[in-house]
N, CA, C and O atoms as CSV, one atom per row, in Angstrom:
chain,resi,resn,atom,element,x,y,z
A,1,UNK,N,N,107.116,99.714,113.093
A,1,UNK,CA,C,107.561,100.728,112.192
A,1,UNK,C,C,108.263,101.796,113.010
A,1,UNK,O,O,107.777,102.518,113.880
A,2,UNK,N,N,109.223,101.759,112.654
A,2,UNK,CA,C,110.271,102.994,113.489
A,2,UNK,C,C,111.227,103.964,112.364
A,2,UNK,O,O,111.678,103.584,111.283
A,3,UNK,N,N,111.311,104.774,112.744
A,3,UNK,CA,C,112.499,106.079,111.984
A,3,UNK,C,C,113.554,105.981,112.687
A,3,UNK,O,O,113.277,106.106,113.880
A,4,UNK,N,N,115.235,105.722,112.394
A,4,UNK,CA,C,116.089,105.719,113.169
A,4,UNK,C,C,117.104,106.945,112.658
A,4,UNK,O,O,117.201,107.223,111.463
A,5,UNK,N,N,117.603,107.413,113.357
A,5,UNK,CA,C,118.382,108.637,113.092
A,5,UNK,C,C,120.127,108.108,113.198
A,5,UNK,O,O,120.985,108.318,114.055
A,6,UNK,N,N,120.146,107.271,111.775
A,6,UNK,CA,C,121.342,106.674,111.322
A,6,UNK,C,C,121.539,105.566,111.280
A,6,UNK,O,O,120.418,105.092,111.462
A,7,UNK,N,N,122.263,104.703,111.152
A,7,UNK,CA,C,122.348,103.372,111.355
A,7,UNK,C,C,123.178,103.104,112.772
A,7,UNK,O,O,122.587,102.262,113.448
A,8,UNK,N,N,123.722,103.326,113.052
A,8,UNK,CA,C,123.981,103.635,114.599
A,8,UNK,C,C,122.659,103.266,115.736
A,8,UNK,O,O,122.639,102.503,116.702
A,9,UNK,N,N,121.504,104.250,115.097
A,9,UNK,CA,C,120.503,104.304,116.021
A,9,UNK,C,C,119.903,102.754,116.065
A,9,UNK,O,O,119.518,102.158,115.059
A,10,UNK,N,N,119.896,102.348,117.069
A,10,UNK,CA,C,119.104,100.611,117.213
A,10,UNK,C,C,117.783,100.897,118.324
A,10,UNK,O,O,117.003,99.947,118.396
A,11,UNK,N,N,117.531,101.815,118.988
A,11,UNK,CA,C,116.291,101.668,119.448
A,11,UNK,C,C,115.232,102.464,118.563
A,11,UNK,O,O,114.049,102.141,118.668
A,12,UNK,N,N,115.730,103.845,117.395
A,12,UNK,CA,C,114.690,104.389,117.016
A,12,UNK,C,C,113.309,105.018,117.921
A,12,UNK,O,O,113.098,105.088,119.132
A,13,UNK,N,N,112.571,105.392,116.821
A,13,UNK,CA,C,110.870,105.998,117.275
A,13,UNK,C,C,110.130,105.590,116.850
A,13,UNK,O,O,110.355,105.447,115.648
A,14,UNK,N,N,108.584,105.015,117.343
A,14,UNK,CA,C,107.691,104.769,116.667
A,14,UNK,C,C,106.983,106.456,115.510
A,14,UNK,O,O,107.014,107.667,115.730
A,15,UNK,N,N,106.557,105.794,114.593
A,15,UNK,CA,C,105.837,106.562,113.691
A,15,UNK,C,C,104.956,106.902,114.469
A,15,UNK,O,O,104.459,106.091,115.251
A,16,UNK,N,N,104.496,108.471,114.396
A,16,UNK,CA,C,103.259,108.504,115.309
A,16,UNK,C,C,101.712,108.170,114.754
A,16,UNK,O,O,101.499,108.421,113.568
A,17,UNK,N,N,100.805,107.706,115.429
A,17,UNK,CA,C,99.378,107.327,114.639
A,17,UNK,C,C,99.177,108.637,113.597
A,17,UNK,O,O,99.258,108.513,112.375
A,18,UNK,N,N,98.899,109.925,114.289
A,18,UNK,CA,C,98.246,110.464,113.457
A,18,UNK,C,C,99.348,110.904,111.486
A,18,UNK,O,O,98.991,111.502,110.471
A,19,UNK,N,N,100.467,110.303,111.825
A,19,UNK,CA,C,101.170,110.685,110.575
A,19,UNK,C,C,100.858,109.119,109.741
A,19,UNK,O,O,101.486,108.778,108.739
A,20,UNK,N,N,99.901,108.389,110.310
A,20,UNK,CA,C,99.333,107.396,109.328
A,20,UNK,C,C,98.076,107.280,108.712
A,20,UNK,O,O,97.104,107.627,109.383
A,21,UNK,N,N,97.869,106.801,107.398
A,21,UNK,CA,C,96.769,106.749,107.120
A,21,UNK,C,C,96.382,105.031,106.766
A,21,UNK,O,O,97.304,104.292,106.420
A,22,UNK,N,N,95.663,104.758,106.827
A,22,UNK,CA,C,94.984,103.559,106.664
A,22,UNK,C,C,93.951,102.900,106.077
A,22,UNK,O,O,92.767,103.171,106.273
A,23,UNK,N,N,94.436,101.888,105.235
A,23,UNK,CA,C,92.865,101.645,104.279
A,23,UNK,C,C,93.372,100.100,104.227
A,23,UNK,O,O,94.351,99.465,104.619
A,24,UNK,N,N,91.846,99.785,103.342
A,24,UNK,CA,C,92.081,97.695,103.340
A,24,UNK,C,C,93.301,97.587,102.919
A,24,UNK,O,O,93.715,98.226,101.952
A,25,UNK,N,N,93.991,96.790,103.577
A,25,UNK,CA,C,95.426,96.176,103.802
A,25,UNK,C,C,95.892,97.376,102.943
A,25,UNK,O,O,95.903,97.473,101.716
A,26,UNK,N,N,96.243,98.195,103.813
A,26,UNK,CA,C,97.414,99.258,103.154
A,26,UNK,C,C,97.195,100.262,104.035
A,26,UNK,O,O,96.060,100.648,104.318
A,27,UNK,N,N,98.943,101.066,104.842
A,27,UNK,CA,C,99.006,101.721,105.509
A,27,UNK,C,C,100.012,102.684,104.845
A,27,UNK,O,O,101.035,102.211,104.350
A,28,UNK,N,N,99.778,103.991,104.811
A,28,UNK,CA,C,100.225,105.054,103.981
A,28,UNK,C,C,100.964,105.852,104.987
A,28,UNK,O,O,100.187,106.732,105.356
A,29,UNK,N,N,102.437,105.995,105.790
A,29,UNK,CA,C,103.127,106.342,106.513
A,29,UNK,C,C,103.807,107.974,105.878
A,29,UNK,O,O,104.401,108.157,104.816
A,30,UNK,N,N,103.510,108.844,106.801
A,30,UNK,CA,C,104.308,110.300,106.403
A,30,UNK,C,C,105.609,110.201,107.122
A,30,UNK,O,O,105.628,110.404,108.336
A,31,UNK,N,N,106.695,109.906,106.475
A,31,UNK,CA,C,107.993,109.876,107.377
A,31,UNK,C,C,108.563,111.467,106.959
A,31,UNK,O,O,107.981,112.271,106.231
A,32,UNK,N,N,109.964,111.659,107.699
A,32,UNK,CA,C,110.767,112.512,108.004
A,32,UNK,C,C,111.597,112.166,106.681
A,32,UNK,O,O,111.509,111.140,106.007
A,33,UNK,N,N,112.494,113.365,106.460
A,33,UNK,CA,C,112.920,112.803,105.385
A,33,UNK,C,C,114.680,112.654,105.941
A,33,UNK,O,O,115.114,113.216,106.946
A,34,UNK,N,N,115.202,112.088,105.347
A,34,UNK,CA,C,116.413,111.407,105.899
A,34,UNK,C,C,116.885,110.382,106.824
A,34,UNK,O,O,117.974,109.818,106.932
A,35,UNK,N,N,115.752,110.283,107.485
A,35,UNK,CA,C,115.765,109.408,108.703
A,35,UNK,C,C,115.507,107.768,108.076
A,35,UNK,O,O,114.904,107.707,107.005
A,36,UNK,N,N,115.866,106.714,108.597
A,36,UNK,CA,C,116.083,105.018,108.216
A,36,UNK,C,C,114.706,104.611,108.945
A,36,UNK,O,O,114.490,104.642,110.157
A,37,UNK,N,N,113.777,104.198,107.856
A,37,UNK,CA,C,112.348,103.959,108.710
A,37,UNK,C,C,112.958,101.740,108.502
A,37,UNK,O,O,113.593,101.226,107.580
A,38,UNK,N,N,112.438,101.142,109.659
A,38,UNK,CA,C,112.618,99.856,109.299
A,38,UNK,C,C,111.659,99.419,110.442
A,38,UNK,O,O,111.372,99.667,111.613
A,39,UNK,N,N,111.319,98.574,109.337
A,39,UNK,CA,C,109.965,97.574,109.264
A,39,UNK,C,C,110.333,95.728,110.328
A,39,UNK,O,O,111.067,94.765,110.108
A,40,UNK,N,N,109.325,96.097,111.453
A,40,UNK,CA,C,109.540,94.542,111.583
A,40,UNK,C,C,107.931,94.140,111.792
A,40,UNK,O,O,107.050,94.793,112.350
A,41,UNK,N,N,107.860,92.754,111.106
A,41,UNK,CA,C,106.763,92.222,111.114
A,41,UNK,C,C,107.177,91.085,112.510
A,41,UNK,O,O,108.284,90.767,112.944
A,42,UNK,N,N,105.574,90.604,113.022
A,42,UNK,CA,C,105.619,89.716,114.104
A,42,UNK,C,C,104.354,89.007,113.683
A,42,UNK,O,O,103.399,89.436,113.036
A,43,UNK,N,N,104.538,88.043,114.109
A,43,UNK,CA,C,103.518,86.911,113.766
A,43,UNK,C,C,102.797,87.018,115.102
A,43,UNK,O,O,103.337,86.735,116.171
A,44,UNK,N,N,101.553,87.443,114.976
A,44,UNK,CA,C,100.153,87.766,116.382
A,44,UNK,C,C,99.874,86.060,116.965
A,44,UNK,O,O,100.037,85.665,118.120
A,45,UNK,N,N,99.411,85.245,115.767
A,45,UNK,CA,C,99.275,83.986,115.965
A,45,UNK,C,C,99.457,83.618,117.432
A,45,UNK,O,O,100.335,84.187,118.080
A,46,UNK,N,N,98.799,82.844,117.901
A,46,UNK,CA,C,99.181,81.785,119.323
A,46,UNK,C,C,98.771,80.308,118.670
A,46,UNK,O,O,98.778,79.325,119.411
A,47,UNK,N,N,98.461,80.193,117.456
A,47,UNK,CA,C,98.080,79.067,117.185
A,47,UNK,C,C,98.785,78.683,116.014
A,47,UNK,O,O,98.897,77.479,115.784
A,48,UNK,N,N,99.491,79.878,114.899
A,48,UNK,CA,C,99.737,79.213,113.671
A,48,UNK,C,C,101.183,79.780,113.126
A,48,UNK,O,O,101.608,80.922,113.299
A,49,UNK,N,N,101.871,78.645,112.385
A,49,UNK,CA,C,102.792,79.639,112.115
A,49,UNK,C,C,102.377,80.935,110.387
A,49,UNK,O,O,101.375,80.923,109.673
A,50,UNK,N,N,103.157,81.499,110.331
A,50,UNK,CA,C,103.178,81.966,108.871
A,50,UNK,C,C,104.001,81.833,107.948
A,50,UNK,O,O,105.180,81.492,108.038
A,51,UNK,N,N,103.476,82.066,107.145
A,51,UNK,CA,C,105.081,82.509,105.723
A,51,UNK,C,C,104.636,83.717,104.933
A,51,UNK,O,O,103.554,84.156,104.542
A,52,UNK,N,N,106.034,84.116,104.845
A,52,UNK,CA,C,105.432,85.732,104.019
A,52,UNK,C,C,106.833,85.889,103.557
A,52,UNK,O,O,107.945,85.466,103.873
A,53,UNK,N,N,106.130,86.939,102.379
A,53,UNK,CA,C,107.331,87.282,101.497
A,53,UNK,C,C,107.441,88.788,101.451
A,53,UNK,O,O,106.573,89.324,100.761
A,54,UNK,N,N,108.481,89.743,102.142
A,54,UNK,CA,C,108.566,91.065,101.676
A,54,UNK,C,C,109.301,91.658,100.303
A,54,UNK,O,O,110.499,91.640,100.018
A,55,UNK,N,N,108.268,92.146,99.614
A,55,UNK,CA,C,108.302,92.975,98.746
A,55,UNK,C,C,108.484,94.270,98.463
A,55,UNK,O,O,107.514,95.020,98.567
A,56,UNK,N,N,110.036,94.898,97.960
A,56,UNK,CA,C,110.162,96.154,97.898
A,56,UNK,C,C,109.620,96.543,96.903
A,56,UNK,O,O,109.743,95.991,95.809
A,57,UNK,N,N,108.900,97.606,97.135
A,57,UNK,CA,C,107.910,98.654,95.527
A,57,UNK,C,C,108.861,99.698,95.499
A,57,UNK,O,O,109.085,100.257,96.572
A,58,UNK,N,N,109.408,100.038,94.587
A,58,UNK,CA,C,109.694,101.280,93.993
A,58,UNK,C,C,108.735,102.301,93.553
A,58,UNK,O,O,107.601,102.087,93.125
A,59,UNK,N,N,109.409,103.615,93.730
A,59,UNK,CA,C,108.608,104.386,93.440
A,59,UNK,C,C,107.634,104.406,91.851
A,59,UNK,O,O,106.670,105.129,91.595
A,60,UNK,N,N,108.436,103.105,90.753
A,60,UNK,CA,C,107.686,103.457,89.815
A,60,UNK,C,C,106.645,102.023,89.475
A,60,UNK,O,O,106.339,101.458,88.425
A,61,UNK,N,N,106.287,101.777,90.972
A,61,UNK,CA,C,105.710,100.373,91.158
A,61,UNK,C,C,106.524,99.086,90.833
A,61,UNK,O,O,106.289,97.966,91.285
A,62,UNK,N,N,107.758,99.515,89.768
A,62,UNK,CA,C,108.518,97.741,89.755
A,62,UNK,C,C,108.943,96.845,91.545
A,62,UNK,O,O,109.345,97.337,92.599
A,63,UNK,N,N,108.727,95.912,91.295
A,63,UNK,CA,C,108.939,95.067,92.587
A,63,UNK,C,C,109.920,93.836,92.698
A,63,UNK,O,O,110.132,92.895,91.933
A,64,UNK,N,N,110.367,94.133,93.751
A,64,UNK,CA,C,111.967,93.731,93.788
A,64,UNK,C,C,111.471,92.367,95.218
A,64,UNK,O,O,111.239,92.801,96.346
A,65,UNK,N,N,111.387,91.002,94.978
A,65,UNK,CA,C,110.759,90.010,96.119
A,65,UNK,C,C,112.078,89.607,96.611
A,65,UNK,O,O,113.038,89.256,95.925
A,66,UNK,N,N,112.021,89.682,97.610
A,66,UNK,CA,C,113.122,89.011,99.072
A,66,UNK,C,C,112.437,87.326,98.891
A,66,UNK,O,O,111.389,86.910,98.398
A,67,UNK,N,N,113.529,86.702,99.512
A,67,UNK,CA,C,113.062,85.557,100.049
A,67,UNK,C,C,111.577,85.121,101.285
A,67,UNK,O,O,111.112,85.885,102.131
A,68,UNK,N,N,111.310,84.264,101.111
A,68,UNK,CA,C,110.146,83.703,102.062
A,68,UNK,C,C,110.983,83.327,103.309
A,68,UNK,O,O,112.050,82.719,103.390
A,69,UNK,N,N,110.145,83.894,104.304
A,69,UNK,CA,C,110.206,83.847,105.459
A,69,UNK,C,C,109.135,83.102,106.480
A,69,UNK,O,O,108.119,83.601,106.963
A,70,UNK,N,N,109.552,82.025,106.633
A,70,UNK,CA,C,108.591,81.335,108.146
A,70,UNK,C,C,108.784,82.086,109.573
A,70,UNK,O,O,109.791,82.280,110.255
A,71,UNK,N,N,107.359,82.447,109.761
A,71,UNK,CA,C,107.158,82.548,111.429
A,71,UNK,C,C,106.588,82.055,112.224
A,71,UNK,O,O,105.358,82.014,112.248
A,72,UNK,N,N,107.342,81.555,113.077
A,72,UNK,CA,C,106.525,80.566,113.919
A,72,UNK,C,C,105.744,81.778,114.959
A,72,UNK,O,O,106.074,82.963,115.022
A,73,UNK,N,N,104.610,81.096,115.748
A,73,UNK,CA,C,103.756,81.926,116.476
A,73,UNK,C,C,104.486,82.710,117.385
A,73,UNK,O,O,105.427,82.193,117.986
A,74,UNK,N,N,104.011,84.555,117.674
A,74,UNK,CA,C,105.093,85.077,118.489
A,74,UNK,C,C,106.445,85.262,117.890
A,74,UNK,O,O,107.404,85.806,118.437
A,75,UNK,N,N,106.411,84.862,116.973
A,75,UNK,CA,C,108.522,85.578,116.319
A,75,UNK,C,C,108.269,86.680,115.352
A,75,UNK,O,O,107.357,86.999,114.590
A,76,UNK,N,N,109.511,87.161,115.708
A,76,UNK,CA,C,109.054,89.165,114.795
A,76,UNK,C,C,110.678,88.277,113.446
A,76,UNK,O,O,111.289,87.210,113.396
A,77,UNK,N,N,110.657,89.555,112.675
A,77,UNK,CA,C,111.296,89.478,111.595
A,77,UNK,C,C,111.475,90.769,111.006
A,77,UNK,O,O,110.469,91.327,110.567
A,78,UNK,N,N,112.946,91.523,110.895
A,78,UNK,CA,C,113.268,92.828,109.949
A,78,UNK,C,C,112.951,92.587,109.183
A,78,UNK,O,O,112.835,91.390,108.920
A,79,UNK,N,N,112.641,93.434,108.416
A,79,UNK,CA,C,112.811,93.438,106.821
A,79,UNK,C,C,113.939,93.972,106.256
A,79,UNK,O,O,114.393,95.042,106.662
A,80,UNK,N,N,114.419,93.378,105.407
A,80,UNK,CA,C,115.636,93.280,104.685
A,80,UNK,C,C,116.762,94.300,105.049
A,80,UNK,O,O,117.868,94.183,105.578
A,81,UNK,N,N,115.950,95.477,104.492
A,81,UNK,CA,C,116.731,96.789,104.243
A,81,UNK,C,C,115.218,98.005,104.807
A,81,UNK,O,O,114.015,98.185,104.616
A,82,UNK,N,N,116.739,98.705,105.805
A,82,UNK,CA,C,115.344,100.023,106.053
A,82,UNK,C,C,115.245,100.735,104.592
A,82,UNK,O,O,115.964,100.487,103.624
A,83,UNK,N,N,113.975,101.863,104.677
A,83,UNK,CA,C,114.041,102.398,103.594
A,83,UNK,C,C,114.496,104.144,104.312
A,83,UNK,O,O,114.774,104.475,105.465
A,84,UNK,N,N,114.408,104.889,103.124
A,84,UNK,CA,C,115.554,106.410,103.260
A,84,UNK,C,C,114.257,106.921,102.530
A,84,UNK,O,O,113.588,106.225,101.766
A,85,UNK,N,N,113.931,108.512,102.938
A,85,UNK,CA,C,113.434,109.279,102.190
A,85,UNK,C,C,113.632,110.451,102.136
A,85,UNK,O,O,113.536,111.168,103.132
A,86,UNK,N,N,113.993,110.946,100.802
A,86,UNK,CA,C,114.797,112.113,100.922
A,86,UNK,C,C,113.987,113.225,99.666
A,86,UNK,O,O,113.292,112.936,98.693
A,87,UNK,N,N,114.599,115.015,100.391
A,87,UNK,CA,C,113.569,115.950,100.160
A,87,UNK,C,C,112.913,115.411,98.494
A,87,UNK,O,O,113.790,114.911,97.790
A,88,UNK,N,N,111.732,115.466,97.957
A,88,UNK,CA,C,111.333,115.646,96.544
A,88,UNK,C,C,111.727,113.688,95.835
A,88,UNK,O,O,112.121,113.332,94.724
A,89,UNK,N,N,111.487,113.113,96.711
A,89,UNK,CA,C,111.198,111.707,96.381
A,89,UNK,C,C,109.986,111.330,96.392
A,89,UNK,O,O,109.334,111.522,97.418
A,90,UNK,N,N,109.477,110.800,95.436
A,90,UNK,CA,C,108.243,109.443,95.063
A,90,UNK,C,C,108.317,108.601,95.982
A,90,UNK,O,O,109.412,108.248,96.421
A,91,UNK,N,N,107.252,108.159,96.408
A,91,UNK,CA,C,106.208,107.104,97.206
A,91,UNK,C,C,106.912,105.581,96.945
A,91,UNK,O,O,106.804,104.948,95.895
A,92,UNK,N,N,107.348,105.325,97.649
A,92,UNK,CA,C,107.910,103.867,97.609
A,92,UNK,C,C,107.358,103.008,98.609
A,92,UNK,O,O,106.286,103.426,99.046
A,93,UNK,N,N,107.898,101.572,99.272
A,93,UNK,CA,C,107.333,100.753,100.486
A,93,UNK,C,C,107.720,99.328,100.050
A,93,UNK,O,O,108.728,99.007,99.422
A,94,UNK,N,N,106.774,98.566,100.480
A,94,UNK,CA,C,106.998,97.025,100.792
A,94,UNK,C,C,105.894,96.880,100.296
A,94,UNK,O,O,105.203,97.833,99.939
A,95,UNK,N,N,105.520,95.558,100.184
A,95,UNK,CA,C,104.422,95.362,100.101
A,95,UNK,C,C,104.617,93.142,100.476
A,95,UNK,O,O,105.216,92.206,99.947
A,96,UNK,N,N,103.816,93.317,101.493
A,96,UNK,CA,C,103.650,91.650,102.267
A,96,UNK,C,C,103.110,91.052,101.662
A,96,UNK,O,O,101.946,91.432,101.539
A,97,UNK,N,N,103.545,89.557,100.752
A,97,UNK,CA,C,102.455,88.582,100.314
A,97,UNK,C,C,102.538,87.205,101.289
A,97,UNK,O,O,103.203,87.286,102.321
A,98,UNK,N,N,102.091,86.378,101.067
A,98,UNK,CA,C,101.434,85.430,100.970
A,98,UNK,C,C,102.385,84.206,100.476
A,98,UNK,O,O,103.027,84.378,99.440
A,99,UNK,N,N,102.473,83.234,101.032
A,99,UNK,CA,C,103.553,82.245,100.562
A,99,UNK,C,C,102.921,81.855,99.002
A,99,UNK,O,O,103.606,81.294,98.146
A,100,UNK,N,N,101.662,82.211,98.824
A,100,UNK,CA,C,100.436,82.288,97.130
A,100,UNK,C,C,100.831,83.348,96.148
A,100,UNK,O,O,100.153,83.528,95.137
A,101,UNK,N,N,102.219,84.268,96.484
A,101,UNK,CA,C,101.732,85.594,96.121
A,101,UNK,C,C,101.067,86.525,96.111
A,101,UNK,O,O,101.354,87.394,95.287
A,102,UNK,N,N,99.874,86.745,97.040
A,102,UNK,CA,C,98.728,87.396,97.252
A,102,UNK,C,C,99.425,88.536,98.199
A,102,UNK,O,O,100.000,88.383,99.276
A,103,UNK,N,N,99.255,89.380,97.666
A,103,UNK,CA,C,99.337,90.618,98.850
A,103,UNK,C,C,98.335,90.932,99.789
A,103,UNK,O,O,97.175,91.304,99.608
A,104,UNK,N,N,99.266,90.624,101.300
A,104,UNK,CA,C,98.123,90.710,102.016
A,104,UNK,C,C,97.858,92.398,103.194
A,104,UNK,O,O,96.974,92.912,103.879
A,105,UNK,N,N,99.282,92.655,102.778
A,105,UNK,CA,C,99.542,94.380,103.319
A,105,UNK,C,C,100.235,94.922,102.437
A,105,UNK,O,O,100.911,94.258,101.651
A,106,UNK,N,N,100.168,96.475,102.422
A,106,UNK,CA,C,100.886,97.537,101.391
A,106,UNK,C,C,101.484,98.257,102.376
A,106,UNK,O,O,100.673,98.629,103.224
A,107,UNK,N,N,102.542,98.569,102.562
A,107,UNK,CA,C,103.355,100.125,104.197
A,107,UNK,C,C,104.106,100.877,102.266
A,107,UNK,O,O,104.808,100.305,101.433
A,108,UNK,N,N,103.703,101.829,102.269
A,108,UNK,CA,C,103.998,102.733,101.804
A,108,UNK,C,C,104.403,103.927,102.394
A,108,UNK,O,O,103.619,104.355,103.242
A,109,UNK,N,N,105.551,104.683,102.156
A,109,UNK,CA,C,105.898,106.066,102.498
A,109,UNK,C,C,106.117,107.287,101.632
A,109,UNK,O,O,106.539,107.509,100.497
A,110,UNK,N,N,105.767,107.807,102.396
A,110,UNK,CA,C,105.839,109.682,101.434
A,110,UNK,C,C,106.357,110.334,102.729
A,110,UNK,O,O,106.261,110.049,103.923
A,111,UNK,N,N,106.897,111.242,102.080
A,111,UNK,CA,C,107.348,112.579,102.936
A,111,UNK,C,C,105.887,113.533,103.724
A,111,UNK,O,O,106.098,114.549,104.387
């Protein structure tokens, strides 16, 4: 999880811990507002591959599913599109399922 300051920016910043909060599968991120936060997932595995599907949530919960993605053990993966948050915006994010549909993480952001 990084904030990039434009699309230009390709190395970005990590989010810092304490501007996260954390609960069962769901991480609640305080970003900056204007800045391009983008998401890459990596498969931890040494033994298996995965499949997962990222899911954009809108702020009024409708959900917008990307294609399924295989990872083999050790391979990272962007997600689609960074997200933008700007002054006096609603809570939006991703949300990771399950090649089942099952959500198995929530990354949500607020200002």
């Amino acid at each position: 999880m990084k904030q990039h300051d434009g699309k230009d920016d390709e190395e970005g910043e990590h989010i810092d811990t304490h501007r996260i909060k954390k609960g069962p599968k769901l991480r609640l991120y305080s970003v900056d507002p204007d800045l391009l936060i983008r998401v890459t997932v990596k498969n931890l595995s040494s033994t298996r591959d995965i499949s997962l599907m990222p899911v954009y949530v809108k702020d009024n919960g409708e959900e917008e599913p990307e294609d399924i993605v295989e990872l083999k053990s050790g391979e990272c993966f962007e997600l689609p599109f960074p997200l933008q948050k700007e002054a006096g915006e609603e809570e939006d994010g991703w949300a990771i399922k399950d090649s089942e549909g099952k959500t198995v993480l929530k990354l949500r952001f607020t200002l």
